[in-house]
N, C-alpha and C positions, 0 to 999 in steps of 0.2 A: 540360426544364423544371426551374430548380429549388425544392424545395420547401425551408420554411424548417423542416420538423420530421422527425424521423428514420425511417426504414422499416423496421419493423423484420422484414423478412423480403422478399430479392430475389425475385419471381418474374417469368418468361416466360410467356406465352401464345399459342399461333399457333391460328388458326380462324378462319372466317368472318364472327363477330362481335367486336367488341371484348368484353371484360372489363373494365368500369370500377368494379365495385365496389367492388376495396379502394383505388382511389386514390381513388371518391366517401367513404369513410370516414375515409380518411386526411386529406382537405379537411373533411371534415363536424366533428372534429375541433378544427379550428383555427376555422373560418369557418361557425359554424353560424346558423340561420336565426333574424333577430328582430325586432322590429318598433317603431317610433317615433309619435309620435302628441302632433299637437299641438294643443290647443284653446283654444278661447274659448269666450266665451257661445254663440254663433251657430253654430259649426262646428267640424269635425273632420279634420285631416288626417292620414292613416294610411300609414305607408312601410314597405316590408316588406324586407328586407335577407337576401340569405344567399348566400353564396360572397363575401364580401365589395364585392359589388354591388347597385345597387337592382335588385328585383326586378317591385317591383309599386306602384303608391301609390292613395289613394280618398279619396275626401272626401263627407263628408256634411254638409246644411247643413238648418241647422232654423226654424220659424217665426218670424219678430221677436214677442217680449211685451211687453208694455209696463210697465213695475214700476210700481204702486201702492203709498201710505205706509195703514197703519193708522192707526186713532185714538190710539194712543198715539205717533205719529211713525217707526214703523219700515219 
C-alpha cells in the first residue's frame, strides 16, 4: 500500500496477531475523524467521516410549528 506521508521508523512484526497500531496512527494522522451536519428548520442530518470514508450518518427530524406574528408584526 502506498501511503501518501512518510514513516518514520521501518519496523517488522511476526506473531499471531497483527500489530496495526502504528499504521492505525500513521492513518489517524492524515485522515482523522469528523463530522458534517446539515440543517433546516425541521431536521438534522449528521455524517460522521474518518479514515477518509463515511462512517456512519443519522438524522433527526423534529415537530412542524406553526410561526405566529405578534402585535407589533414580528
Amino acid at each position: 500500500m502506498q501511503l501518501e506521508g512518510p514513516v518514520e521508523q521501518h519496523q517488522i512484526f511476526v506473531g499471531a496477531t497483527p500489530r496495526l497500531l502504528p499504521l492505525a496512527r500513521l492513518l489517524a494522522d492524515r485522515h482523522q475523524r469528523y463530522a458534517a451536519v446539515g440543517l433546516d428548520t425541521q431536521s438534522a442530518r449528521i455524517f460522521v467521516f474518518g479514515l477518509g470514508e463515511l462512517e456512519a450518518t443519522g438524522e433527526i427530524e423534529g415537530e412542524k410549528t406553526r410561526r405566529t406574528m405578534t402585535a407589533d408584526g414580528t
